[in-house]
PDB file of N, CA, C and O in Angstrom:
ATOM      1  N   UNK A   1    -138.321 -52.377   4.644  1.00  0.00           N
ATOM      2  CA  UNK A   1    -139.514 -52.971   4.040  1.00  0.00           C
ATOM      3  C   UNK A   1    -139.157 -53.558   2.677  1.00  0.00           C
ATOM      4  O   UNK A   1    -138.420 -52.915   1.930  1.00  0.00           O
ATOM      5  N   UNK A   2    -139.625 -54.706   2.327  1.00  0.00           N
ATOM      6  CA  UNK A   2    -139.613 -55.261   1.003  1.00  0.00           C
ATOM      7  C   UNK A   2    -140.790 -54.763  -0.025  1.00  0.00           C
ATOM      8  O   UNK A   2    -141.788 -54.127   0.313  1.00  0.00           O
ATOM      9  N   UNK A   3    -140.496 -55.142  -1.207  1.00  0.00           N
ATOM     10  CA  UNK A   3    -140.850 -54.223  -2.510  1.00  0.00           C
ATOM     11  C   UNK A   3    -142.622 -54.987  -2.473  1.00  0.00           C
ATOM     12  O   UNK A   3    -143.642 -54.749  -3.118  1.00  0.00           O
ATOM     13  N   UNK A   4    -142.427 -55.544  -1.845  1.00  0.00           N
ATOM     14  CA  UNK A   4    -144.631 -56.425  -1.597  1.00  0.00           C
ATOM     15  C   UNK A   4    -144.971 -55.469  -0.429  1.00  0.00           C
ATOM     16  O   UNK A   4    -146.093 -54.997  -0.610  1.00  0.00           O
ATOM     17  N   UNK A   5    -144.371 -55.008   0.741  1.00  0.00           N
ATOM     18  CA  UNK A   5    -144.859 -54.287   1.706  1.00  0.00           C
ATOM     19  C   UNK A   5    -144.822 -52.573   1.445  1.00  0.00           C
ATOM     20  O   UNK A   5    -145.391 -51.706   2.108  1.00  0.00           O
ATOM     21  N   UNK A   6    -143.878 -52.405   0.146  1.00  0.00           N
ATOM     22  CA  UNK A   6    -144.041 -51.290   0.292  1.00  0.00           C
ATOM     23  C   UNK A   6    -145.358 -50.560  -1.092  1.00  0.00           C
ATOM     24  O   UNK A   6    -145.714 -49.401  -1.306  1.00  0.00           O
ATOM     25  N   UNK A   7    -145.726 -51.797  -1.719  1.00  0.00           N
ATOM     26  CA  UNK A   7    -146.935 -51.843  -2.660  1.00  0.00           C
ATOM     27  C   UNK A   7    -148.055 -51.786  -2.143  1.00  0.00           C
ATOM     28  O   UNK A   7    -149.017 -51.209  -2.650  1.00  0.00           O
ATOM     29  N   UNK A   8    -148.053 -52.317  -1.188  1.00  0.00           N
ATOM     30  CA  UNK A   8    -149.624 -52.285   0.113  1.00  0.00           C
ATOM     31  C   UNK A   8    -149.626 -50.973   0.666  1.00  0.00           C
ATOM     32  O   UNK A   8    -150.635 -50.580   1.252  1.00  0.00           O
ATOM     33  N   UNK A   9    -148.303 -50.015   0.516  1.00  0.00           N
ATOM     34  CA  UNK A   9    -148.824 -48.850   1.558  1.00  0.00           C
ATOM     35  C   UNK A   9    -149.774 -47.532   0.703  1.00  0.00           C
ATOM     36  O   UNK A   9    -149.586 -46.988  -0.385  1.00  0.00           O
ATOM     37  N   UNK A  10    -150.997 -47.319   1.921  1.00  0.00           N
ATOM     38  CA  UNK A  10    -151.737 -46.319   1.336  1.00  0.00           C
ATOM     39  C   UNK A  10    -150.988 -45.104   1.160  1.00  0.00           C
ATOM     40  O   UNK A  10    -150.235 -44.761   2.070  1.00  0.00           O
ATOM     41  N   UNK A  11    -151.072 -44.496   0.257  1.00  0.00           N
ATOM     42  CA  UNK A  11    -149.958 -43.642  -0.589  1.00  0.00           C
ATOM     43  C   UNK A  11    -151.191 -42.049  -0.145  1.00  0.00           C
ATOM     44  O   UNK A  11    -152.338 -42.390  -0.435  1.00  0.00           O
ATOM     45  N   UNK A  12    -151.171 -41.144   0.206  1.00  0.00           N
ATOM     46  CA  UNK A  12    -151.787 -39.735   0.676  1.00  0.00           C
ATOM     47  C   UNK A  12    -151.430 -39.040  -0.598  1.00  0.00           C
ATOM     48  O   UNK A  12    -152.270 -38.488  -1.309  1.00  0.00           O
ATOM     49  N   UNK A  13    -150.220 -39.087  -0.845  1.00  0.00           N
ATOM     50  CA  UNK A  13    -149.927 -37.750  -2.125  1.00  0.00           C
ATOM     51  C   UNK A  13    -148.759 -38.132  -2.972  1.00  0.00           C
ATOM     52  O   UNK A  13    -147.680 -38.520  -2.523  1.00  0.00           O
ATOM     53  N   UNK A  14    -148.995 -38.020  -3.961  1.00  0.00           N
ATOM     54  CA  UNK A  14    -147.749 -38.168  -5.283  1.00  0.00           C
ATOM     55  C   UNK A  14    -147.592 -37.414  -5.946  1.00  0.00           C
ATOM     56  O   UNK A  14    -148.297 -36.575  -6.506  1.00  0.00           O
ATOM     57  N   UNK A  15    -146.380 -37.728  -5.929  1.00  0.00           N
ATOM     58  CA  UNK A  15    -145.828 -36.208  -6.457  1.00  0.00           C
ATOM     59  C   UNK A  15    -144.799 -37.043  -7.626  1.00  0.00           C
ATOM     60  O   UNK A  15    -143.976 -37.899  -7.302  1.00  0.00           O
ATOM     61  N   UNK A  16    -145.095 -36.508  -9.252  1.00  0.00           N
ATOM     62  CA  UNK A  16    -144.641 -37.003 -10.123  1.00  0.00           C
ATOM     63  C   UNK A  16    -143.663 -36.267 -10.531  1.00  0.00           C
ATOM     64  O   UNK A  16    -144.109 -35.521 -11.403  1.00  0.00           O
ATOM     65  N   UNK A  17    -142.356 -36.050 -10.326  1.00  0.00           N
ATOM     66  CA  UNK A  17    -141.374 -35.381 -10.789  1.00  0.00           C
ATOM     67  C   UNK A  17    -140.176 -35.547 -11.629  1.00  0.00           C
ATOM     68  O   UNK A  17    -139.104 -34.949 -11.730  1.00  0.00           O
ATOM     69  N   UNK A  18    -140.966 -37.014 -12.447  1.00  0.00           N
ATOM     70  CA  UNK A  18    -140.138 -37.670 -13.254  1.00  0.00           C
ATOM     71  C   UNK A  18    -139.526 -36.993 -14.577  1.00  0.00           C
ATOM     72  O   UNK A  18    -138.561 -37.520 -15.131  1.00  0.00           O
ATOM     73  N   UNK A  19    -140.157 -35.711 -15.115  1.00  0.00           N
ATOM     74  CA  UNK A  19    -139.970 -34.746 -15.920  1.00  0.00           C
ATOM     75  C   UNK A  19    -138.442 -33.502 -15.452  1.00  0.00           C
ATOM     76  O   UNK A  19    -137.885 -32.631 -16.122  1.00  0.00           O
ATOM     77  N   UNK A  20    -138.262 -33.904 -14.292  1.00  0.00           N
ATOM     78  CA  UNK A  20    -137.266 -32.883 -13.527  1.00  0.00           C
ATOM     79  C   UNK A  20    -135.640 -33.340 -13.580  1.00  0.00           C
ATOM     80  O   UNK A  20    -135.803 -34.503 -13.951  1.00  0.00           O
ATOM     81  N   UNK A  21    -134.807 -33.249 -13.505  1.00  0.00           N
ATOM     82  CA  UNK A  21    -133.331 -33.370 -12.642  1.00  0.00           C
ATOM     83  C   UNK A  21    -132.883 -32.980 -11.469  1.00  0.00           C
ATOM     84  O   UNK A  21    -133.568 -32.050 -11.042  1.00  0.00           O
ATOM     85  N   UNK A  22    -131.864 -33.345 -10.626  1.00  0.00           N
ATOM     86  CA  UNK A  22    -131.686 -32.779  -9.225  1.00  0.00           C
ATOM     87  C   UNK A  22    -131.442 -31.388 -10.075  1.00  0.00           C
ATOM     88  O   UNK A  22    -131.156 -31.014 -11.213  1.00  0.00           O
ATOM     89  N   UNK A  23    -131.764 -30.842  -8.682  1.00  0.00           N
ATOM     90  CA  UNK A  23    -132.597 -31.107  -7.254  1.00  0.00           C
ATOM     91  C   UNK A  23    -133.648 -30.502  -7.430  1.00  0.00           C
ATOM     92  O   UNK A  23    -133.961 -29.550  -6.714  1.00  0.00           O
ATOM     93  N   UNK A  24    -134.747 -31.146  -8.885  1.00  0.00           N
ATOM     94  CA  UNK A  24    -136.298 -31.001  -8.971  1.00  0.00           C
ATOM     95  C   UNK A  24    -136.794 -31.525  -8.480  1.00  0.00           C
ATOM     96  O   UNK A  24    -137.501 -30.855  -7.727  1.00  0.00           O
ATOM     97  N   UNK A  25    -137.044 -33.389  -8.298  1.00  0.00           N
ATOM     98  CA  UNK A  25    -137.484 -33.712  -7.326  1.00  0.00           C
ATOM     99  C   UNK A  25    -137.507 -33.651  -5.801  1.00  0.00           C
ATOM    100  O   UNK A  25    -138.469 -33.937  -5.089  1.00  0.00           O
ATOM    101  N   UNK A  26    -136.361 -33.256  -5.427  1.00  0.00           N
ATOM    102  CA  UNK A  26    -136.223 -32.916  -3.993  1.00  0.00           C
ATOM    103  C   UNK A  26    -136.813 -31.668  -3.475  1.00  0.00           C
ATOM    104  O   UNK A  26    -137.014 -31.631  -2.261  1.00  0.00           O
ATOM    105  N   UNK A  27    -137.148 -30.563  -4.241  1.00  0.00           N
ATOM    106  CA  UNK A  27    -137.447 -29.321  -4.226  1.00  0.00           C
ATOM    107  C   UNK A  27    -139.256 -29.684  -4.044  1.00  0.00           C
ATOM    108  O   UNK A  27    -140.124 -29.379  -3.226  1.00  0.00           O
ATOM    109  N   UNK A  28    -139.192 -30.496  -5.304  1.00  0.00           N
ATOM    110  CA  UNK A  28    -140.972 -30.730  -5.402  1.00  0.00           C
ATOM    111  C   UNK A  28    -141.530 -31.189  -3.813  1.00  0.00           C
ATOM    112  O   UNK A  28    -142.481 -30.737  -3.175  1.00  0.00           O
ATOM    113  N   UNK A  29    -140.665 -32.135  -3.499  1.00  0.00           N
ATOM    114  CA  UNK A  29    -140.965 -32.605  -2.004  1.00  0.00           C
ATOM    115  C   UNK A  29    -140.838 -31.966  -0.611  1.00  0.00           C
ATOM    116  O   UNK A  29    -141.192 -32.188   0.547  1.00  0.00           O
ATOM    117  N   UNK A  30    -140.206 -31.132  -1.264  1.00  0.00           N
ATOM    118  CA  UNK A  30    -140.191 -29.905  -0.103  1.00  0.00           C
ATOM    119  C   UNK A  30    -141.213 -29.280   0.008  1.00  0.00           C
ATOM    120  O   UNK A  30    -141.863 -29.037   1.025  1.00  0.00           O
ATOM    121  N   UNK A  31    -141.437 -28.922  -1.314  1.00  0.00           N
ATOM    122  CA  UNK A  31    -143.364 -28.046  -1.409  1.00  0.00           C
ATOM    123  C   UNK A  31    -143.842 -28.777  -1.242  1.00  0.00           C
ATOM    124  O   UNK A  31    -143.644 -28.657  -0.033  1.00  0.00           O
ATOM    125  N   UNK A  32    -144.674 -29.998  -1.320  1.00  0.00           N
ATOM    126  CA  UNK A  32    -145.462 -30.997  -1.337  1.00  0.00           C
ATOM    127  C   UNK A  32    -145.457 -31.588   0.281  1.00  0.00           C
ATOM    128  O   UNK A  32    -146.400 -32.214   0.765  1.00  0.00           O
ATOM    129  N   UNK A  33    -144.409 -31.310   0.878  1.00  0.00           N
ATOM    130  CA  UNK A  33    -144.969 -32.287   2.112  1.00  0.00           C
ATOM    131  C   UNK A  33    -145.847 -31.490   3.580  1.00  0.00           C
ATOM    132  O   UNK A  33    -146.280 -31.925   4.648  1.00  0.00           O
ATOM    133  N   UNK A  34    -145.797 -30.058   2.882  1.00  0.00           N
ATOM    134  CA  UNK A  34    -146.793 -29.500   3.999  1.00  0.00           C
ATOM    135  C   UNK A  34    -148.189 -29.468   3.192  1.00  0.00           C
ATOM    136  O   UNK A  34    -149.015 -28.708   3.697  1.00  0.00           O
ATOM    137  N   UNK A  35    -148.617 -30.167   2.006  1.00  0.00           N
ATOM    138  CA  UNK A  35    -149.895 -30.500   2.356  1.00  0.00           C
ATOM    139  C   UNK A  35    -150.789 -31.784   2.891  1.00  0.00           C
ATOM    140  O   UNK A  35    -151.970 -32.046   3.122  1.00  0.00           O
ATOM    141  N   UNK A  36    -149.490 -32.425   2.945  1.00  0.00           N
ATOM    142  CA  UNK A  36    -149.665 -33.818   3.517  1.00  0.00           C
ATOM    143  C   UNK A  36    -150.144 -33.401   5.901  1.00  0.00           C
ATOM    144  O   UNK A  36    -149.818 -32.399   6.538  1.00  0.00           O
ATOM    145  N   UNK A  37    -150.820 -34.474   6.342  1.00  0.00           N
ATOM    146  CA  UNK A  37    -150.237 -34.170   7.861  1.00  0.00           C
ATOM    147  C   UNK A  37    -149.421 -35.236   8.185  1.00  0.00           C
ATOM    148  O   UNK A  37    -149.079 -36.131   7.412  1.00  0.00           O
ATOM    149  N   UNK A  38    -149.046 -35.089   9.632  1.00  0.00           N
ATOM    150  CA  UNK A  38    -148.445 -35.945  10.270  1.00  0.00           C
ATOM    151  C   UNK A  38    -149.072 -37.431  10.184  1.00  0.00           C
ATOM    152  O   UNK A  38    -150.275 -37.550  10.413  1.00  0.00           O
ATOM    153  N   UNK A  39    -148.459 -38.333   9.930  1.00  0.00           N
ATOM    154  CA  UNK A  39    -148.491 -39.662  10.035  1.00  0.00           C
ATOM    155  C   UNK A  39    -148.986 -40.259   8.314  1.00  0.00           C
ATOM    156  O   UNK A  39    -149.083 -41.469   8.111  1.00  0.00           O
ATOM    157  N   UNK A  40    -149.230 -39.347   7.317  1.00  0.00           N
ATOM    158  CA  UNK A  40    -149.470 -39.488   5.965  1.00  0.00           C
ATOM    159  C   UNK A  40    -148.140 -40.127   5.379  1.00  0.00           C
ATOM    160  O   UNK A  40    -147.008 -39.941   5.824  1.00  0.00           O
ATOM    161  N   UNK A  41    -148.501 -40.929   4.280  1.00  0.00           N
ATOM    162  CA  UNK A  41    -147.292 -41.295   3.458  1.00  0.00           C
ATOM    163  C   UNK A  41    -147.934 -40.233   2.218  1.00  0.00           C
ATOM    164  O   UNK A  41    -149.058 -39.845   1.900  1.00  0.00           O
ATOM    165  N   UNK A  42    -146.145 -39.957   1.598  1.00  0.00           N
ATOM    166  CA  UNK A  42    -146.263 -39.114   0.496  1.00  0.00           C
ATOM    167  C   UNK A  42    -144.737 -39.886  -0.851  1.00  0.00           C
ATOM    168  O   UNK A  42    -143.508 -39.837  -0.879  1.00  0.00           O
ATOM    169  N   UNK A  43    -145.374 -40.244  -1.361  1.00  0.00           N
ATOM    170  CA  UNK A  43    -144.818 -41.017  -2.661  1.00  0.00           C
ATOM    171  C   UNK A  43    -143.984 -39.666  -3.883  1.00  0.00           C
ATOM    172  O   UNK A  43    -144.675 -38.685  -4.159  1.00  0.00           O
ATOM    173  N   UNK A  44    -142.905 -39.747  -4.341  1.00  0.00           N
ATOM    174  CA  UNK A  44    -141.706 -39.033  -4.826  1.00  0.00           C
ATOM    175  C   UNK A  44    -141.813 -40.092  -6.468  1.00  0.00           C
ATOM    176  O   UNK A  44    -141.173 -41.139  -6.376  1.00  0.00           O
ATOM    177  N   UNK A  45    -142.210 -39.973  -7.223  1.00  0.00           N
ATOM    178  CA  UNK A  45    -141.607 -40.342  -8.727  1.00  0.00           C
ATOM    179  C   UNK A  45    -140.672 -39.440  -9.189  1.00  0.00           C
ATOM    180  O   UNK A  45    -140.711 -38.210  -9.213  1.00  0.00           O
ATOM    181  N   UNK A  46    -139.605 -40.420  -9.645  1.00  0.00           N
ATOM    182  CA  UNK A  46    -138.816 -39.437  -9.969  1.00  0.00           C
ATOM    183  C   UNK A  46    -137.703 -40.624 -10.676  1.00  0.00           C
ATOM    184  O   UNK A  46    -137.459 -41.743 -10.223  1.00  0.00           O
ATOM    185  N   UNK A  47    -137.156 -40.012 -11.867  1.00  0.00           N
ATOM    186  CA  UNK A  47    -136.159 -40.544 -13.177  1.00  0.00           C
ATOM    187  C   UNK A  47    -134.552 -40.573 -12.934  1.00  0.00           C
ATOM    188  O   UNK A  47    -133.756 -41.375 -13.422  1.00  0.00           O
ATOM    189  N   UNK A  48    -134.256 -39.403 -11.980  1.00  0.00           N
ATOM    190  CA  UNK A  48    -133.140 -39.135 -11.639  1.00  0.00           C
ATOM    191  C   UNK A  48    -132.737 -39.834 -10.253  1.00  0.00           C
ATOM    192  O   UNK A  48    -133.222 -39.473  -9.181  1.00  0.00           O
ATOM    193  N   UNK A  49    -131.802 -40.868 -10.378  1.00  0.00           N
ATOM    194  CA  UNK A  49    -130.717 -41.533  -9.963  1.00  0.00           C
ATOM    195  C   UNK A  49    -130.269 -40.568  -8.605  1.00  0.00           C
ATOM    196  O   UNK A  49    -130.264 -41.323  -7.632  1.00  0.00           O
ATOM    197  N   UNK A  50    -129.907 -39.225  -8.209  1.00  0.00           N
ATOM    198  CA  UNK A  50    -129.523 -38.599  -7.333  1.00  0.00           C
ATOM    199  C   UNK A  50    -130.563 -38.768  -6.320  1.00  0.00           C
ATOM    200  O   UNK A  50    -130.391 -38.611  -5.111  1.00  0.00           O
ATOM    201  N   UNK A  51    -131.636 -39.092  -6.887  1.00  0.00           N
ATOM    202  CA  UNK A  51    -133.433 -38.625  -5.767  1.00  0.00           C
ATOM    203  C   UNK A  51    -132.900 -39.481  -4.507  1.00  0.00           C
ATOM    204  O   UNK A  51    -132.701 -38.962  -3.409  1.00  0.00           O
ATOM    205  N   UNK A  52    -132.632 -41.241  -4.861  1.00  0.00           N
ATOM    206  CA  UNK A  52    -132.771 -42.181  -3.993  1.00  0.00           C
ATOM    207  C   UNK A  52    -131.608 -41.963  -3.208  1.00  0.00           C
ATOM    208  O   UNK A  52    -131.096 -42.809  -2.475  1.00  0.00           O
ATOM    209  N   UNK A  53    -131.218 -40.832  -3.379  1.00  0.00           N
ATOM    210  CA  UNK A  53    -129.917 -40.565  -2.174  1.00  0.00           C
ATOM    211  C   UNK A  53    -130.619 -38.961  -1.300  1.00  0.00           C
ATOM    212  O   UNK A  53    -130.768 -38.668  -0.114  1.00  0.00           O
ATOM    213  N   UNK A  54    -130.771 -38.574  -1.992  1.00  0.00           N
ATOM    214  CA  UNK A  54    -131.413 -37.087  -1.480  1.00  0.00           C
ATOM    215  C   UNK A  54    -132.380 -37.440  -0.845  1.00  0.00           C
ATOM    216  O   UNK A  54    -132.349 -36.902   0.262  1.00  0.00           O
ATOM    217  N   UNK A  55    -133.199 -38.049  -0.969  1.00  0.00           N
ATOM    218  CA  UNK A  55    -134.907 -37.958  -0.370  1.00  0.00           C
ATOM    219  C   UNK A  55    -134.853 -38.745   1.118  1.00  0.00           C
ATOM    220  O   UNK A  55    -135.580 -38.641   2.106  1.00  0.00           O
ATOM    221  N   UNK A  56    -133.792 -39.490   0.872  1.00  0.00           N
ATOM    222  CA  UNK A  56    -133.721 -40.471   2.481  1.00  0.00           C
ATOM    223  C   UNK A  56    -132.676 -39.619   3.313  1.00  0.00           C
ATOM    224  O   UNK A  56    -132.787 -39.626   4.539  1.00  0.00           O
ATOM    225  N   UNK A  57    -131.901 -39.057   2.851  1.00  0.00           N
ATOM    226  CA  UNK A  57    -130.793 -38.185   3.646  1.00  0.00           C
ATOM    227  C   UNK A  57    -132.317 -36.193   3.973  1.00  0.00           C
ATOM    228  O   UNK A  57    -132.931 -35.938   5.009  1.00  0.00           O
ATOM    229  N   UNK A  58    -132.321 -35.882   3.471  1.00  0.00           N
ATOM    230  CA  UNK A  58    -133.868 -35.191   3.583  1.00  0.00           C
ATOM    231  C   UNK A  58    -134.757 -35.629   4.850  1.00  0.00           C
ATOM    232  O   UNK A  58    -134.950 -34.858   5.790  1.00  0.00           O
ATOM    233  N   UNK A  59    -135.318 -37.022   4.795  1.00  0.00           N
ATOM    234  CA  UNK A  59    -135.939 -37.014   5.524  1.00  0.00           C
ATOM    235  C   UNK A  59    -135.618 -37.637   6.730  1.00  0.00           C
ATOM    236  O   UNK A  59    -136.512 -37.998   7.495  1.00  0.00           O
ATOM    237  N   UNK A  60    -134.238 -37.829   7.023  1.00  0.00           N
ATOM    238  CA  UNK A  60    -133.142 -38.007   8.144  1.00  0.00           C
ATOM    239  C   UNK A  60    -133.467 -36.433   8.908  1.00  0.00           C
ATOM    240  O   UNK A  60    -134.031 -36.316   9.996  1.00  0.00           O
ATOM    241  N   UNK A  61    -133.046 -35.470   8.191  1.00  0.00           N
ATOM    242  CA  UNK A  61    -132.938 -34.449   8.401  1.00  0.00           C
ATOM    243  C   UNK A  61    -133.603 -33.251   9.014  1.00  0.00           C
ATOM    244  O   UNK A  61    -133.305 -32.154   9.486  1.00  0.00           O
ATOM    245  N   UNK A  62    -134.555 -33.935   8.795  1.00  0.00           N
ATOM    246  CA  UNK A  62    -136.526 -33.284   8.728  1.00  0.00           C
ATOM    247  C   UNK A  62    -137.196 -34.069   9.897  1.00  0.00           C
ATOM    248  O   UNK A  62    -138.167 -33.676  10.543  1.00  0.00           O
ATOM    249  N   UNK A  63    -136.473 -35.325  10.075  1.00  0.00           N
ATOM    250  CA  UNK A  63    -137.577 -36.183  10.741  1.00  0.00           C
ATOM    251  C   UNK A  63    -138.020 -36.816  10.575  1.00  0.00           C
ATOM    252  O   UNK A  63    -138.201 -37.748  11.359  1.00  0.00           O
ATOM    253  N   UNK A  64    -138.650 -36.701   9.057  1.00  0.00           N
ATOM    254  CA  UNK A  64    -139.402 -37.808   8.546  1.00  0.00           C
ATOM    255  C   UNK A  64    -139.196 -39.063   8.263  1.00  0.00           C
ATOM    256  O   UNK A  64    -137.973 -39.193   8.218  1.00  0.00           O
ATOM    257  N   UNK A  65    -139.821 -40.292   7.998  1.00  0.00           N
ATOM    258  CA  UNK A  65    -139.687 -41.325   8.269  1.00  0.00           C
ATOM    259  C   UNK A  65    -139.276 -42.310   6.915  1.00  0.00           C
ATOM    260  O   UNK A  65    -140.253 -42.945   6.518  1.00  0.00           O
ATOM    261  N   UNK A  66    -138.517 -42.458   6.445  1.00  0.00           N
ATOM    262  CA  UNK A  66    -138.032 -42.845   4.593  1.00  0.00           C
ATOM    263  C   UNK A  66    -138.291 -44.347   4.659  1.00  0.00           C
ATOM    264  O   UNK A  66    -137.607 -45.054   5.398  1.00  0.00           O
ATOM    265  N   UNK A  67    -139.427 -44.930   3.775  1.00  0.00           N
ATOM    266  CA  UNK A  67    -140.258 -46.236   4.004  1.00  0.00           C
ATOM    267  C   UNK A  67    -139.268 -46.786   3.409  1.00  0.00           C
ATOM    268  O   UNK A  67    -138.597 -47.561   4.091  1.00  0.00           O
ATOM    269  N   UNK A  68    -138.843 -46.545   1.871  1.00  0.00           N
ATOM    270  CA  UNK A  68    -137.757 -46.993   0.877  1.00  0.00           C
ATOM    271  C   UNK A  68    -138.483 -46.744  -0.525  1.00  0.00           C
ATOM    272  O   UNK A  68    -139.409 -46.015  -0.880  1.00  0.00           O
ATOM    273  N   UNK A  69    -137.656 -47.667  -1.166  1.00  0.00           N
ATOM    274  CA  UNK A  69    -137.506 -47.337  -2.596  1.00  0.00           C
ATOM    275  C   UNK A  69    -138.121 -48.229  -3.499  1.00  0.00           C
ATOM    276  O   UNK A  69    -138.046 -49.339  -2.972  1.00  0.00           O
ATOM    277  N   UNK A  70    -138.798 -48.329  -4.796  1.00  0.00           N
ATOM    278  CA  UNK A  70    -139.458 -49.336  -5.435  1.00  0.00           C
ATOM    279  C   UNK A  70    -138.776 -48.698  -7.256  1.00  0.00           C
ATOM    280  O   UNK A  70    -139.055 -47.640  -7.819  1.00  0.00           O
ATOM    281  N   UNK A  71    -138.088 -49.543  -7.618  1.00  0.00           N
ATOM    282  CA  UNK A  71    -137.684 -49.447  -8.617  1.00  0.00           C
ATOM    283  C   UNK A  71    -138.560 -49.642  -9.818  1.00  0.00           C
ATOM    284  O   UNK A  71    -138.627 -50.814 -10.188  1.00  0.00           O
ATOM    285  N   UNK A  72    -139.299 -48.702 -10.568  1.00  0.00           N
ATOM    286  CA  UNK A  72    -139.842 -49.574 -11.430  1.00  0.00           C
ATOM    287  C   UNK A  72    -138.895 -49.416 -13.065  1.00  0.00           C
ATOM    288  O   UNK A  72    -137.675 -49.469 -13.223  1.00  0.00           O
ATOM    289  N   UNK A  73    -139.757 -49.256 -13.888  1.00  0.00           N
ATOM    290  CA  UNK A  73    -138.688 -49.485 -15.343  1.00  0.00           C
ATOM    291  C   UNK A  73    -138.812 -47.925 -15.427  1.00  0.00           C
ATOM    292  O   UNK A  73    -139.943 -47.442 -15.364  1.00  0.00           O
ATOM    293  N   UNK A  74    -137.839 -47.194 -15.549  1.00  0.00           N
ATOM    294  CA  UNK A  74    -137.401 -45.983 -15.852  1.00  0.00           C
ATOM    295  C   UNK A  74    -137.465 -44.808 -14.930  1.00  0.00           C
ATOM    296  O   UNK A  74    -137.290 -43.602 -15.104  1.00  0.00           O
ATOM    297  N   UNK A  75    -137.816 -45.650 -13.746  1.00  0.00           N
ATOM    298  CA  UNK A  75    -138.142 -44.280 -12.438  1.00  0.00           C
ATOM    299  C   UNK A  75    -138.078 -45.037 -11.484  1.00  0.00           C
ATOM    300  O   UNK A  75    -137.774 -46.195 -11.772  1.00  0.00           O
ATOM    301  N   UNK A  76    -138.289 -44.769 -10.228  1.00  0.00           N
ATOM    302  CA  UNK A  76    -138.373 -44.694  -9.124  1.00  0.00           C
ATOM    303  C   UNK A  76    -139.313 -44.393  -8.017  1.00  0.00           C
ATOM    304  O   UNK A  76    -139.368 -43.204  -7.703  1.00  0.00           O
ATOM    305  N   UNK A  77    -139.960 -45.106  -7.451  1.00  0.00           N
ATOM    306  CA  UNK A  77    -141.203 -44.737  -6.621  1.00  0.00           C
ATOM    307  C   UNK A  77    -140.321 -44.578  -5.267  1.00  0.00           C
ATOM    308  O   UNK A  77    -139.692 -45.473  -4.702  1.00  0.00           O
ATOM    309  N   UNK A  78    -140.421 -43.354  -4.929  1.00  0.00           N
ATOM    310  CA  UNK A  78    -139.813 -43.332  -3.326  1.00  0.00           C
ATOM    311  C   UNK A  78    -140.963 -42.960  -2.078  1.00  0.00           C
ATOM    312  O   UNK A  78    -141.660 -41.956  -2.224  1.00  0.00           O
ATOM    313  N   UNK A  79    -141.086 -43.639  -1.111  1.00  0.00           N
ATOM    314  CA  UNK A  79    -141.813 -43.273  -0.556  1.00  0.00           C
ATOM    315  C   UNK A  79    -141.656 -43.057   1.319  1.00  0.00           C
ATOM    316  O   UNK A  79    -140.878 -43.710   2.014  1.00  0.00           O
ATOM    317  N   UNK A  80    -142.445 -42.167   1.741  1.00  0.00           N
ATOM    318  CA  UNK A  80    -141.704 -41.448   3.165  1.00  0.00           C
ATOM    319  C   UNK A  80    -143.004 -41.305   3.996  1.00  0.00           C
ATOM    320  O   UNK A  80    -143.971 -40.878   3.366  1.00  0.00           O
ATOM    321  N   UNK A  81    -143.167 -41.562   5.168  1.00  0.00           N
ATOM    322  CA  UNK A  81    -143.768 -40.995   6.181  1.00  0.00           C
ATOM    323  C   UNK A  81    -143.635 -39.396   7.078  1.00  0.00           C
ATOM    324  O   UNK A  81    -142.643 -38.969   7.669  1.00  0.00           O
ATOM    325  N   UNK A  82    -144.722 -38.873   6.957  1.00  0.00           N
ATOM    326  CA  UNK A  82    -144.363 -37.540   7.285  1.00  0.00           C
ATOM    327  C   UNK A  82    -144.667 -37.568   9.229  1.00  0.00           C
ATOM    328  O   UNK A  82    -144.459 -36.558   9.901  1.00  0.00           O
TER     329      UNK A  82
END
């Protein structure tokens, strides 16, 4: 998906973990995605550079569905289908 298609998607839950380092954000998303259900998108902010490798290898792993990545100025919007 390109960075216009992935701005249109309805976002279910965010989880701001831009305050953290690995593996805070990845941890946060671990707690966070069982309050989401099946077929919800759940959005990952996060500062640390390691996330956009962890969160798509994660949700390889899990199943889940990794939409991609939206760079903004000092973070990272990652976002995944559960």
């Amino acid at each position: 998906m390109n960075t216009d298609e992935l701005t249109s998607i309805h976002v279910d839950k965010s989880i701001d973990a831009r305050g953290t380092s690995c593996p805070g954000p990845l941890l946060a998303a671990k707690k966070a995605i069982g309050q989401i259900e099946k077929g919800e998108v759940m959005e990952v902010l996060s500062a640390d550079e390691g996330t956009k490798r962890d969160i798509p290898k994660w949700c390889q792993k899990k199943g889940f569905e990794y939409l991609g990545t939206i760079e903004e100025s000092g973070y990272f919007k990652i976002l995944l289908r559960k």
